[in-house]
MDTraj code that builds the backbone (N, CA, C; nanometers):
import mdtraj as md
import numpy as np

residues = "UNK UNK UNK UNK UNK UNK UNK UNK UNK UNK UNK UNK UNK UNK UNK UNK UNK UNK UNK UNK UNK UNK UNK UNK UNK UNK UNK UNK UNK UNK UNK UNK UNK UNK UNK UNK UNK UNK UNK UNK UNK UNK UNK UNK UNK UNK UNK UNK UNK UNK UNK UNK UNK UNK UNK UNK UNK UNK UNK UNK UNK UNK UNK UNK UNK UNK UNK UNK UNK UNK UNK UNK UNK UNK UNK UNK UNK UNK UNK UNK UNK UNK UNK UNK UNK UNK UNK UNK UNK UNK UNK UNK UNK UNK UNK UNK UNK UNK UNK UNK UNK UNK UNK UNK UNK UNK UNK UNK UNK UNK UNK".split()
xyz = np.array([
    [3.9112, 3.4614, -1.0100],
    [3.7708, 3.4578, -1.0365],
    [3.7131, 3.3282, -0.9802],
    [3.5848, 3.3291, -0.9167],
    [3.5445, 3.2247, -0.8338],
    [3.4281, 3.1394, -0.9464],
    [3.4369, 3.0231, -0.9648],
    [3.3071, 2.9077, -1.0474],
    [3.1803, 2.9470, -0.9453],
    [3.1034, 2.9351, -1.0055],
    [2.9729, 2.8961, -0.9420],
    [2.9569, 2.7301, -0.9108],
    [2.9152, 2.7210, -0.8198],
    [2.8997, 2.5785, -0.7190],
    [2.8213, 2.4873, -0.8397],
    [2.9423, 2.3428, -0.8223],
    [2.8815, 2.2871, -0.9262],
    [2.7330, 2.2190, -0.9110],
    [2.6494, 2.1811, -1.0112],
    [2.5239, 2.1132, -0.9468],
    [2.5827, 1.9628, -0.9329],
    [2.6937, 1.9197, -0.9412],
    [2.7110, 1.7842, -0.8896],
    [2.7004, 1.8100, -0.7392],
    [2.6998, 1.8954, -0.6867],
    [2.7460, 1.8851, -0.5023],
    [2.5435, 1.8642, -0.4631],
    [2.4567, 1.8828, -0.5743],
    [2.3054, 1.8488, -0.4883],
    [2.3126, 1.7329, -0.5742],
    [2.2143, 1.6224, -0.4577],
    [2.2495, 1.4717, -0.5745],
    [2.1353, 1.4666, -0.5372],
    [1.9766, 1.3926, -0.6492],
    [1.8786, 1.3804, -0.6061],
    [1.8891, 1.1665, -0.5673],
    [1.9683, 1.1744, -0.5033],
    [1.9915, 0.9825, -0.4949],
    [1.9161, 1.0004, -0.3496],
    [1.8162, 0.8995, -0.3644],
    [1.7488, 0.8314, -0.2233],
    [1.8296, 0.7972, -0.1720],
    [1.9008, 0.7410, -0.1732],
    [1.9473, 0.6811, -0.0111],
    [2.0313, 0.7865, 0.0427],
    [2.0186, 0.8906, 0.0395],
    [2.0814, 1.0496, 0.1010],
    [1.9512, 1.1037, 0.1439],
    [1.8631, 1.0601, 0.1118],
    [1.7399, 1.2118, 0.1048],
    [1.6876, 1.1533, 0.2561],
    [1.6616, 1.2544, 0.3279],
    [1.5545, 1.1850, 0.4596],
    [1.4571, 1.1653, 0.4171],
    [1.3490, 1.1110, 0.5134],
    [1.2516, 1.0166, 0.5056],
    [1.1706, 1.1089, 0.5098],
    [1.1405, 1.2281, 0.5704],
    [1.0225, 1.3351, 0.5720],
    [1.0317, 1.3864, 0.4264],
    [1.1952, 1.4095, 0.3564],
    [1.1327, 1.4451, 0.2188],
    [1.0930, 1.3742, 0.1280],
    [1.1176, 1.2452, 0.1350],
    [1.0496, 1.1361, 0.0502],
    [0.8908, 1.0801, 0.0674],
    [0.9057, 1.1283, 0.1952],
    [0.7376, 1.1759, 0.2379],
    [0.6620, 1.2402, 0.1722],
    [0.7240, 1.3513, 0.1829],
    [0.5984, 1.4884, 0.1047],
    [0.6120, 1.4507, -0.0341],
    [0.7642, 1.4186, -0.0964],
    [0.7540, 1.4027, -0.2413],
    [0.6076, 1.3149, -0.2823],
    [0.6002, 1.1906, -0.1824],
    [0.5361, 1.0948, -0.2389],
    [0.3835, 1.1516, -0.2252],
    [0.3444, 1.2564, -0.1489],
    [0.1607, 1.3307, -0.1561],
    [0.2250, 1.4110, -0.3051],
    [0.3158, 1.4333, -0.3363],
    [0.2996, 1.4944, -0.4263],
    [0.1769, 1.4640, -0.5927],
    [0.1016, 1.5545, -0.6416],
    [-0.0184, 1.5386, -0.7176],
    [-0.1092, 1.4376, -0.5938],
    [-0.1030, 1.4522, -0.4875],
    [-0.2153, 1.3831, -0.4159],
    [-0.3360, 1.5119, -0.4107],
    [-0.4763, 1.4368, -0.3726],
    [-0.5182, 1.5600, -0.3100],
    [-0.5253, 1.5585, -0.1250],
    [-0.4900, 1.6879, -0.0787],
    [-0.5143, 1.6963, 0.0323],
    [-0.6195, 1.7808, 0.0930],
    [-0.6531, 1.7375, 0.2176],
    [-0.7212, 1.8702, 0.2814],
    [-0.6989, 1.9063, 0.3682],
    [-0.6931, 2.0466, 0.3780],
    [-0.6386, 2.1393, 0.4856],
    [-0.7118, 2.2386, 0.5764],
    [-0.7019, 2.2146, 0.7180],
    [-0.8293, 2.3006, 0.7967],
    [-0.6824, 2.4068, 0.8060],
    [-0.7472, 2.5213, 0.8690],
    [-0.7008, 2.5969, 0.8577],
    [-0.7043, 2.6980, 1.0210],
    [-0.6685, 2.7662, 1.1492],
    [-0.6957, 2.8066, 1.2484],
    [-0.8355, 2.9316, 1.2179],
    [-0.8611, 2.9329, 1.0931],
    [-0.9771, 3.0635, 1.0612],
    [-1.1065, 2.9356, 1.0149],
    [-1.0802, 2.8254, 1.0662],
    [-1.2501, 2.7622, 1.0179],
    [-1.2734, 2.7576, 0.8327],
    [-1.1319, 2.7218, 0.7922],
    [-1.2011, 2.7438, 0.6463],
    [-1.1318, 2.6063, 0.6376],
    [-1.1827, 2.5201, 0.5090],
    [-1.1132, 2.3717, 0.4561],
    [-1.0652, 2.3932, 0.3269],
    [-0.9787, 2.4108, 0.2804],
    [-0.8910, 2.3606, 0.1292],
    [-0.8901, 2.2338, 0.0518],
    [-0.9542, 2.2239, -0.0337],
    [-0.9419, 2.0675, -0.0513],
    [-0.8891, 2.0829, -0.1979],
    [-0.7819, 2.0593, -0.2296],
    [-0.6858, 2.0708, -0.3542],
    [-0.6208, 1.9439, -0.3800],
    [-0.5336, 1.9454, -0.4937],
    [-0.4342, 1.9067, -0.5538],
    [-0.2496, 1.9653, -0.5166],
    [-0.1746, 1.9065, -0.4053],
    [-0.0637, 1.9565, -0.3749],
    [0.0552, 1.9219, -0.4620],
    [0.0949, 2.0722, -0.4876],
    [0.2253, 2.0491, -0.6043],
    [0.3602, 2.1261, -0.5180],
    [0.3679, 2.1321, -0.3871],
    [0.4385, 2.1551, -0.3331],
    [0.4675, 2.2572, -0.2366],
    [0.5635, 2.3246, -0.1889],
    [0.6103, 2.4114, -0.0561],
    [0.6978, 2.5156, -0.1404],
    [0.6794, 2.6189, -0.0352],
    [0.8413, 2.6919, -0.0688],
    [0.9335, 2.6485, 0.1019],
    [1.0168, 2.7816, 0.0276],
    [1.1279, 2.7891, 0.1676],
    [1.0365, 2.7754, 0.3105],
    [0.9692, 2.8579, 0.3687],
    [0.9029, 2.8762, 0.4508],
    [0.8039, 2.7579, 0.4991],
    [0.7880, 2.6892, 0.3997],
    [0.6926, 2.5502, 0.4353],
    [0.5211, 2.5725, 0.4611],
    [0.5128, 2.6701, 0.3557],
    [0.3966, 2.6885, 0.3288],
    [0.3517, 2.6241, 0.2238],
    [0.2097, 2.5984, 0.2029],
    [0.1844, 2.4642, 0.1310],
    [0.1094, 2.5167, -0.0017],
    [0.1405, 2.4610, -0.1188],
    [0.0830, 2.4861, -0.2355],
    [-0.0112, 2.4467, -0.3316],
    [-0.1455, 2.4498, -0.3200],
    [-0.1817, 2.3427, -0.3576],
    [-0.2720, 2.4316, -0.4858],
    [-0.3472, 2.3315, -0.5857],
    [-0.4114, 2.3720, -0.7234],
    [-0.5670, 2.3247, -0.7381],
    [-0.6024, 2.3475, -0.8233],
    [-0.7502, 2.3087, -0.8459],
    [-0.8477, 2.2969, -0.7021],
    [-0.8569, 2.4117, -0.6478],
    [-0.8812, 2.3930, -0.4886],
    [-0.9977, 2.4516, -0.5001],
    [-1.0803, 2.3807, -0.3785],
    [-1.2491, 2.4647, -0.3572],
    [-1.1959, 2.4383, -0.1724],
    [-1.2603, 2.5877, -0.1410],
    [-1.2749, 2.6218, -0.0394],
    [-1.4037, 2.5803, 0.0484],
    [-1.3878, 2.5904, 0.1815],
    [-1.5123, 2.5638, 0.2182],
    [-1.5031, 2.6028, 0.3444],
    [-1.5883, 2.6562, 0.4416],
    [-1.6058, 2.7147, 0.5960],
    [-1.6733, 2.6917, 0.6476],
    [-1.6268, 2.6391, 0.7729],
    [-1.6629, 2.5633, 0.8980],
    [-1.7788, 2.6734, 0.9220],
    [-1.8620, 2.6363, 1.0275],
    [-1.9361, 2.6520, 1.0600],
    [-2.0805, 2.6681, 1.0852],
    [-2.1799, 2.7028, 1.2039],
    [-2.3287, 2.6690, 1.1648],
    [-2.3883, 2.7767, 1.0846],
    [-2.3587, 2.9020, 1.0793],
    [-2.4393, 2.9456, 0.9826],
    [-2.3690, 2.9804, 0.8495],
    [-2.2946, 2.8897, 0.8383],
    [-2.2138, 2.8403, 0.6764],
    [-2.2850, 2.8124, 0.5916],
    [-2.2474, 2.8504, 0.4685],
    [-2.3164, 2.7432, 0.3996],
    [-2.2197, 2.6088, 0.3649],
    [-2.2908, 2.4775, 0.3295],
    [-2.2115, 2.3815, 0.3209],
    [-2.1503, 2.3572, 0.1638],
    [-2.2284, 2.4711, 0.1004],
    [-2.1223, 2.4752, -0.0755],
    [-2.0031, 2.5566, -0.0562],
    [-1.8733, 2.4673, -0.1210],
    [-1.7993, 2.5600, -0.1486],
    [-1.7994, 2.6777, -0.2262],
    [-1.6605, 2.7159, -0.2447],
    [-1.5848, 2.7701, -0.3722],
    [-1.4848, 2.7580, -0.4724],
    [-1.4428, 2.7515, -0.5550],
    [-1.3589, 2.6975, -0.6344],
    [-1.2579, 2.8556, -0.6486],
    [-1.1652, 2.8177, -0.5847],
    [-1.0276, 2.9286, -0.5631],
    [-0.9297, 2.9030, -0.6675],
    [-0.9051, 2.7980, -0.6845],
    [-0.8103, 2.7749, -0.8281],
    [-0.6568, 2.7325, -0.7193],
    [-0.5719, 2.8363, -0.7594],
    [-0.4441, 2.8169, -0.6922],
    [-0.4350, 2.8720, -0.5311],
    [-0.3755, 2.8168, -0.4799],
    [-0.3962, 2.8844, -0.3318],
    [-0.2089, 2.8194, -0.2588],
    [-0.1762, 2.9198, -0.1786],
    [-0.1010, 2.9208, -0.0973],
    [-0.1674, 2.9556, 0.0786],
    [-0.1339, 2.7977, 0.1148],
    [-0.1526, 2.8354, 0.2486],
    [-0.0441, 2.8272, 0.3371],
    [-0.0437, 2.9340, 0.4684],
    [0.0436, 2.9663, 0.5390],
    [0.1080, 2.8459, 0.6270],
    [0.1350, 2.7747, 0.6804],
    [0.2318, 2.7046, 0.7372],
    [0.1184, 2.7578, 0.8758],
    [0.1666, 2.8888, 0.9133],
    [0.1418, 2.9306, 1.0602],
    [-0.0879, 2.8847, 1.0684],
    [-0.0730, 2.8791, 0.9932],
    [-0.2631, 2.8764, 0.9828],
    [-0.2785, 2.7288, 0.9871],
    [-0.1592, 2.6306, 0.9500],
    [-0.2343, 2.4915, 0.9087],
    [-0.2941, 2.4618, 1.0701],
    [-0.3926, 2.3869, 1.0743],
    [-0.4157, 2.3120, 1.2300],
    [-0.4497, 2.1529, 1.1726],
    [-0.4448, 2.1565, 1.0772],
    [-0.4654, 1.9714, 1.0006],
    [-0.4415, 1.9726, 0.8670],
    [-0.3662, 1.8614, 0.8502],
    [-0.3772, 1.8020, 0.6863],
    [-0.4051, 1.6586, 0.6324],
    [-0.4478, 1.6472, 0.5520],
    [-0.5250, 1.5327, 0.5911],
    [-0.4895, 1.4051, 0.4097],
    [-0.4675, 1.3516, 0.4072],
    [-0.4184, 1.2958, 0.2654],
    [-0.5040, 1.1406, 0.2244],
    [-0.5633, 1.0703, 0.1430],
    [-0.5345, 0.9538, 0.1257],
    [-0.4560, 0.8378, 0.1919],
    [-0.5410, 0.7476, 0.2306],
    [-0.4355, 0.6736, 0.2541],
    [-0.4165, 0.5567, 0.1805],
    [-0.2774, 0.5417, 0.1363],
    [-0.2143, 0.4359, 0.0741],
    [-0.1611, 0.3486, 0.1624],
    [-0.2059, 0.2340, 0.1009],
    [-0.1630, 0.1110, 0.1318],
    [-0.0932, 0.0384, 0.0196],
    [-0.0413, -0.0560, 0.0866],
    [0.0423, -0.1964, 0.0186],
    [-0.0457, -0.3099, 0.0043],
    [-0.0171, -0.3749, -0.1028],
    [-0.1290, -0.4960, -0.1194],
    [-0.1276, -0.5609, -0.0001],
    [-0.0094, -0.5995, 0.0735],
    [-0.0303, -0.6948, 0.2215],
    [-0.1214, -0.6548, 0.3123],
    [-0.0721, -0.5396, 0.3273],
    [-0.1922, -0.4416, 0.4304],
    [-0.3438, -0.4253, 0.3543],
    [-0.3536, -0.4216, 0.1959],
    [-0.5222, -0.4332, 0.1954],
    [-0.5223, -0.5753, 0.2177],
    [-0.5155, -0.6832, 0.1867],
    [-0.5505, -0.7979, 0.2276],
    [-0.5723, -0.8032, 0.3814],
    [-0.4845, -0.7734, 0.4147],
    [-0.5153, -0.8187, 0.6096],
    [-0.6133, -0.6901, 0.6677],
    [-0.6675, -0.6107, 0.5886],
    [-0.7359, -0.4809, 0.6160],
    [-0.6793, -0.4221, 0.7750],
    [-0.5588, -0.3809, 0.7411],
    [-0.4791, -0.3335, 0.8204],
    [-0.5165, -0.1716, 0.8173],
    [-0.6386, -0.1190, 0.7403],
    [-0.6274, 0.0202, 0.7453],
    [-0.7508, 0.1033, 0.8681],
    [-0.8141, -0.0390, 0.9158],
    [-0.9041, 0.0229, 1.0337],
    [-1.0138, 0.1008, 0.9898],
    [-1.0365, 0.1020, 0.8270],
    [-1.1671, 0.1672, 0.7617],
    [-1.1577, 0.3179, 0.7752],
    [-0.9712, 0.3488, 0.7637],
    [-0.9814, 0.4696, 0.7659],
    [-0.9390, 0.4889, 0.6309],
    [-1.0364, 0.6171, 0.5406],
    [-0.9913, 0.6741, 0.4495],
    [-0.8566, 0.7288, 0.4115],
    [-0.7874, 0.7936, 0.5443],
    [-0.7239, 0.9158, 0.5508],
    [-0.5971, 0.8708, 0.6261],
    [-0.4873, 0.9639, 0.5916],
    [-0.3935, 0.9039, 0.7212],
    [-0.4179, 0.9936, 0.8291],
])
top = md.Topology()
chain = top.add_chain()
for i, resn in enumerate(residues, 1):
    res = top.add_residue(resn, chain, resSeq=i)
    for name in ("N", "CA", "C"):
        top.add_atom(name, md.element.get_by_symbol(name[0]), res)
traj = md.Trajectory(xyz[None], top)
């Protein structure tokens, strides 16, 4: 009879994890915004991905590009967007106290 794989063999220790997933962990509860290849913007709260690397985000209002748009959103609630649709994402940007002092951020909001 075969064990099931112990959970010691996944270790959540940083200094194993790459740097792209300590990335996304860290937008994690950020809000982001997301254009989309259909002209629409997402502007949520991201609580994460699945397998596929489609993006998950909460408390979201929608909004669509264009001139005869209107410029109010909508409030969608939970939303999954496709991976294949993203064309931008857009986050906060954090800084380190050194970098606000030397205003190393170029007066950009966003990364």
């Amino acid at each position: 009879m075969s064990s099931p794989p112990s959970s010691d063999s996944v270790s959540a220790d940083s200094s194993t994890t790459p740097p792209a997933i300590t990335a996304v962990r860290g937008l994690l509860k950020e809000t982001l915004r997301i254009v989309t290849s259909d002209n629409r913007v997402f502007l949520g709260t991201f609580v994460g991905t699945d397998q596929l690397l489609n993006i998950l985000l909460v408390n979201t209002e929608e909004y669509l590009l264009g001139p005869e748009c209107e410029p109010a959103g909508r409030f969608v609630g939970q939303v999954m967007v496709p991976w294949r649709m993203i064309t931008q994402v857009e986050a906060p940007l954090r800084l380190h106290n050194e970098q606000r002092r030397r205003g190393e951020n170029g007066g950009s909001l966003y990364l």
